[in-house]
N, C-alpha and C positions, 0 to 999 in steps of 0.2 A: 406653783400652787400656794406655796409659804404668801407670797405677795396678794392673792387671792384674798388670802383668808384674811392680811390683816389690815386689805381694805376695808372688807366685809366690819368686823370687827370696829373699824371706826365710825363707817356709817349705820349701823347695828346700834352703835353708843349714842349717836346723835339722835335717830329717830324711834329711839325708847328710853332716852332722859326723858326727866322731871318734867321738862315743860309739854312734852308730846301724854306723858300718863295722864298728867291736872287735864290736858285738853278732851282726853278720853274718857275719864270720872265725870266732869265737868258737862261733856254732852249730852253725856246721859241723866245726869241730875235734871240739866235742864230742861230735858223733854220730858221725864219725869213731875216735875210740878207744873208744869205747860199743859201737860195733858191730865189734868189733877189727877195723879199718884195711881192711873187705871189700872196699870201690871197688879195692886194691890184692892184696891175696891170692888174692882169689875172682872178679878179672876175668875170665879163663876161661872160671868158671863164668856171669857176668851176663851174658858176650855170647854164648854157650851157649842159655843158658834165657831168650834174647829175639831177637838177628836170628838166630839160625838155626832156632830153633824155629817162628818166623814160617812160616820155607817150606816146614815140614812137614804145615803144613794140620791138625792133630791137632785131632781135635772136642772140645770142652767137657765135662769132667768130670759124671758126674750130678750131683754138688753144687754146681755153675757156676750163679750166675744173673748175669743181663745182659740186655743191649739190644744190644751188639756185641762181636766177639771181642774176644779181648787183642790182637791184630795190629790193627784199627781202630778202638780204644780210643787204642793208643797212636800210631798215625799220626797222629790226629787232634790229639795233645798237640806231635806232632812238627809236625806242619803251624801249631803255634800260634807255636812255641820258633824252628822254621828259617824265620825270614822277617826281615823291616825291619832287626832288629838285626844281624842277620851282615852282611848287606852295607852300609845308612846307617849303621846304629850303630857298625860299629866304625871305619868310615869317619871319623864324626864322634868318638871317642872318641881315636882319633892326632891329628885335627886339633886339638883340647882340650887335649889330654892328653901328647900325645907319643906316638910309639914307646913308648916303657914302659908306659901302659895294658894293651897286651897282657899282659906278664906279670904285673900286680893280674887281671887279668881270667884268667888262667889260675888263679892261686893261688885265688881265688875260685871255680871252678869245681871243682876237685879237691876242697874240701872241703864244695862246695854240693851232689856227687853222693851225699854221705849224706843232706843234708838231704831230698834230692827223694824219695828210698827213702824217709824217714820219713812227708813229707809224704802219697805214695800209699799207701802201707800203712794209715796212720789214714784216710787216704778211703775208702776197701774199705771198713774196717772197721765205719766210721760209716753208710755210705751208707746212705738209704733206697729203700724201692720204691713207687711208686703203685701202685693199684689195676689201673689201665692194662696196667700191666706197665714201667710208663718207670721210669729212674733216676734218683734226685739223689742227690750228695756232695758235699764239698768242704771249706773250714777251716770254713765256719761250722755244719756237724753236730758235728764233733769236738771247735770251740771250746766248742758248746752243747751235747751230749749228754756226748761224754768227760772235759771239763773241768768240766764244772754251773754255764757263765758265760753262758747266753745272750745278754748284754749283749754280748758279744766277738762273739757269733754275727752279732748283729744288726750293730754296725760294721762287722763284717770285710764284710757281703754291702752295705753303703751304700758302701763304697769302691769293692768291684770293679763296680758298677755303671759309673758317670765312670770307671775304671781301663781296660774294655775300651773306652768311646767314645772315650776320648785314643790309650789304646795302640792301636788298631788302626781304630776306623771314622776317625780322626782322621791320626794317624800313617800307619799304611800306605798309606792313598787318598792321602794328601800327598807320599810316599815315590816312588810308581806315578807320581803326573800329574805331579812336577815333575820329574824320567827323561824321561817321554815329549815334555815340555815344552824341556826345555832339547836334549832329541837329536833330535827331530822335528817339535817346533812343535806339536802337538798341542794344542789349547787345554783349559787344566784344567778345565774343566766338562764338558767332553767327554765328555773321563775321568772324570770323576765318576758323569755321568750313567749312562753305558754300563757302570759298575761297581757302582752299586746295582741297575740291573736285573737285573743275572745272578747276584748274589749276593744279590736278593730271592728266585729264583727258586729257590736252593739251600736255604737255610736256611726259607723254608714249607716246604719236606719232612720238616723234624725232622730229630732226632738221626741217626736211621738211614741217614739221607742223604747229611748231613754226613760220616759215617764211611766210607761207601760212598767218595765226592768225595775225603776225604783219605787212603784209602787206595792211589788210585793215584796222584793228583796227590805227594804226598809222598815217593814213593819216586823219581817221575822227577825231580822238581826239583833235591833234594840229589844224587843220583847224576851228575848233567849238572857240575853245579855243583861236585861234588866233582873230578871228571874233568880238567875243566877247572884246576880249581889243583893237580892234583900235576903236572899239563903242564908249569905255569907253574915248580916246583920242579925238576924233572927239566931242564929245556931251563934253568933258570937257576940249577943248584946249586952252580956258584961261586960265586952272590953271598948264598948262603944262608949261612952263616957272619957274615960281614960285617953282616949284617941282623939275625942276633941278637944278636950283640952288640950292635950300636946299642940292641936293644927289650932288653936285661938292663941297658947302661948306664944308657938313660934310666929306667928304673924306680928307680933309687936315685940318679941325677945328674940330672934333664933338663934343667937347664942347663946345663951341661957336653953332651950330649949334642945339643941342641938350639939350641946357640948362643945360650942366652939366653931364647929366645922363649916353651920352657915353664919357667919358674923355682918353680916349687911342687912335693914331693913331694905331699904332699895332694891338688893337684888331679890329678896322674895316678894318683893310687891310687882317687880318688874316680870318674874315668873309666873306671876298668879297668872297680870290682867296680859300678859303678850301670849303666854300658853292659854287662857282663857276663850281670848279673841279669837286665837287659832282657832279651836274649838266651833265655839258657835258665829263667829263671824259677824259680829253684830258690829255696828260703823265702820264695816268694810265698805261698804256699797253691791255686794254678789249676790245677796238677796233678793235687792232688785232684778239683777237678770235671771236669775233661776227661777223666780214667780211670775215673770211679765207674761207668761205663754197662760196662764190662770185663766177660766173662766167665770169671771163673774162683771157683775154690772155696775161695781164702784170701788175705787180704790182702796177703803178701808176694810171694806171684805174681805181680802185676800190679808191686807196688813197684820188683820186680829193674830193671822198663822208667825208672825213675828217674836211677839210674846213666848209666846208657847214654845217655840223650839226652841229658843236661848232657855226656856225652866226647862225643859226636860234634856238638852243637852248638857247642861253644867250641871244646872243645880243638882239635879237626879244621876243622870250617867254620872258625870265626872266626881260629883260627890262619894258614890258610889267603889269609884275605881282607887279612891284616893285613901278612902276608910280600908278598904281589902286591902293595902298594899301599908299604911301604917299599921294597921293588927296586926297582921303579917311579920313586923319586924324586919322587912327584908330590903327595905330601902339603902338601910347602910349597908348592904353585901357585897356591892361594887356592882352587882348589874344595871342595869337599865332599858330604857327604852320599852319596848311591846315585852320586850323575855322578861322587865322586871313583872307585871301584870300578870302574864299569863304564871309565873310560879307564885305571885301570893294569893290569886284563886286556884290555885294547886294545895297549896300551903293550908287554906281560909276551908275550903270543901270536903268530904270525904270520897276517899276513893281518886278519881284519876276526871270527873263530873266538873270539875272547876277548869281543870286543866284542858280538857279538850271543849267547851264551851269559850274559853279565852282564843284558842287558839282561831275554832271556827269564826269567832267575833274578829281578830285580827284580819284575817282572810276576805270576811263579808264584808267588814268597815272601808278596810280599803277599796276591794274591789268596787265598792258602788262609786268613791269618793270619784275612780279612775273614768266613771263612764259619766256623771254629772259637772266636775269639773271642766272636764271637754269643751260645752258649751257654752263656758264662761270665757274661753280663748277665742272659739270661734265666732260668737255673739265680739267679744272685743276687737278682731281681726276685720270681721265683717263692717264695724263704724269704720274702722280704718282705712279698709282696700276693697271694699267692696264685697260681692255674694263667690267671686271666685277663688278669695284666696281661703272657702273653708280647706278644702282639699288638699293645701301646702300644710295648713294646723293639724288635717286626719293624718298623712304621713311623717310628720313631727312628732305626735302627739305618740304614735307608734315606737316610734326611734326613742323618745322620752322615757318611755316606759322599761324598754332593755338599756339602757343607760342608767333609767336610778336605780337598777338592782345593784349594780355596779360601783357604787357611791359609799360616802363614809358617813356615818349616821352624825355625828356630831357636827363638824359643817353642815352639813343637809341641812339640820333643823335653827343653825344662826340664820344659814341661807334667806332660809322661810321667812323666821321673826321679822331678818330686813325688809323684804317684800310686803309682809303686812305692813308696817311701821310706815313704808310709802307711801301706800294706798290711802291709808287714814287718813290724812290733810289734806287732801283735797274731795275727799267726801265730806269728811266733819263740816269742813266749808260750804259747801253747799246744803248741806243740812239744816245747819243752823242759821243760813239766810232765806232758806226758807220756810222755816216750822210755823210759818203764818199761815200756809195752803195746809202743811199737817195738820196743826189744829181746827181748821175750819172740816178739813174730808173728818177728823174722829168727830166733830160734836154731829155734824149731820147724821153721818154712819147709826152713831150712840141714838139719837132723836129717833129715827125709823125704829132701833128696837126698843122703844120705851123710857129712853133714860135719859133725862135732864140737859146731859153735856157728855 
């Protein structure tokens, strides 16, 4: 195991050194003024032309094809993006990192909300259809049909394979049982066990299922969850001042800001944007496959939901969890992971309202992650080996699930970082060779509803 982990550890360093984060900032800037600065001009318009149109119920264009609307398309990317990482990961990203994480992790997300438009845009655009009537999309159509690298194709779907069994059959079930474990003794197999049953249960339904499941689970989760921390900000807005400054200090002092303890700018930069990414997953390329089953009749359509879930994933949630938790004071206590969270909304609320809201959120986050992430396996299996090896990923994916309960939380989450840190280079690559078709799908898109470019 020793040898394990100090593999891990070396390729951990190599693909979230300096030149992998510039290339991360970098792609997002770039799409950024490419698409002139829209995450900011034309926000408006993207929360407009996505939660609010959600509860208009509008039926699908005759030119729409899919498998689920754009509202259960994109819950299901949400239910992927709002889970582990909001509450462990940023948990674990101050413990690391400091207070200043947050703001790499913010800086990171403002400019990661173009990349996700781009990345869903080229998924639409790419995707294909079975005979069935089912969807596939995701980077490795775009790497291999848009770019003419099928070789990129084929890597990028051998990563996200072990990318979903770490981030999530791995991670989240380890996330869930050691919460239930350290607050009520519940023995992690327990949890394990009674957690691949019901999410064996959800995911042999298919796609359609799945979207069904995280269409209403996803909106109650983060809603609770939301609720619950602007409580925590309103009832504690004196000491919200105080708290950012600490998270602007340590992002460019954390020694100075942290007494010492975090002495690396690097390692809280590398905390922000790596727990960040986790997070909302923006230039991963998973957006893609999680929206390509969307109904609607052009690719920017679907993309505008891009935006949106990288701001309300970080900026809002993770903001959110990172302020509860410095007010709190309980950062330096030596806990961590989900249990630090769920006691500084303990800590942060009155009465015992904070504390069983964290935990239900712990519970829901993950569970959704466990039944949306699935799809990102067997969509990557499926390029690979065809329509029958889902069935080898449904019983993996099962075994995965009582296995992470079973795991040590600190590996688990280097585990993770490697895997994302993979995945990135040869998405960002394809991205960025082709944000000429991005840019042309947003001005068009933008033109239909009135706007210039």
């Amino acid at each position: 195991m020793d040898f394990i982990v100090k593999v891990n550890d070396f390729v951990n360093g190599i693909v979230w050194g300096v030149p992998i984060l510039v290339l991360i900032l970098a792609t997002g800037l770039f799409f950024t003024i490419r698409l002139g600065f829209f995450q900011f001009t034309h926000f408006g318009f993207l929360f407009k032309d996505t939660i609010v149109k959600a509860f208009k119920k509008k039926e699908p264009g005759d030119r729409a094809k899919g498998e689920l609307s754009s509202f259960q398309a994109a819950m299901t990317s949400v239910s992927a993006i709002v889970g582990s990482g909001n509450i462990a990961g940023v948990a674990t990203a101050i413990v690391v990192g400091g207070p200043g994480a947050l703001f790499w992790m913010i800086i990171a997300a403002i400019f990661g909300m173009a990349s996700k438009f781009a990345e869903i845009t080229l998924g639409i655009k790419y995707r294909k259809f079975n005979e069935d009537g089912s969807v596939r999309g995701g980077a490795m159509y775009y790497l291999a049909d848009g770019l003419k690298q099928k070789w990129l194709g084929i890597l990028f779907s051998i990563l996200v394979i072990p990318f979903a069994f770490v981030i999530s059959g791995i991670v989240d079930t380890n996330t869930i049982a050691t919460t239930l474990f350290d607050e009520f003794k519940v023995p992690t197999i327990v949890t394990g066990i009674v957690l691949a049953v019901i999410t064996g249960v959800i995911v042999l339904g298919g796609a359609k299922r799945v979207g069904y499941v995280c269409a209403v689970v996803a909106p109650f989760m983060g809603g609770a969850y939301l609720i619950a921390g602007l409580f925590i900000i309103i009832l504690h807005i004196g000491q919200v001042p105080a708290a950012l400054g600490t998270i602007i200090k340590a992002a460019f002092n954390p020694a100075a800001a942290t007494g010492g303890v975090i002495g690396s700018i690097l390692v809280t930069m590398k905390m922000g944007v790596a727990r960040g990414m986790y997070s909302n997953e923006a230039g991963l390329g998973t957006a893609a496959m999680v929206h390509s089953p969307a109904q609607v009749s052009e690719p920017s359509e679907q993309g505008v939901w891009g935006p949106m879930e990288v701001f309300l994933d970080t900026i809002v949630v993770c903001t959110i969890t990172a302020l509860a938790i410095v007010m709190s004071g309980l950062w330096t206590s030596g806990l961590e992971g989900a249990t630090l969270t769920v006691n500084a909304f303990r800590a942060m609320l009155p009465g015992d309202i904070g504390y069983w809201i964290a935990i239900g959120s712990v519970i829901l986050f993950g569970f959704s992650c466990l039944i949306s992430y699935f799809d990102y396996a067997t969509q990557a299996a499926e390029y690979l080996f065809g329509e029958k090896s889902k069935l080898v990923i449904k019983i993996l994916w099962v075994v995965a699930i009582v296995v992470g309960s079973q795991t040590t939380l600190g590996f688990v989450w280097d585990l993770a970082d490697t895997f994302n840190g993979l995945m990135i280079i040869p998405n960002l690559i394809g991205l960025l060779l082709l944000s000429n078709e991005v840019v042309k799908e947003k001005k068009q898109y933008f033109q239909e509803n009135g706007f210039k470019s």
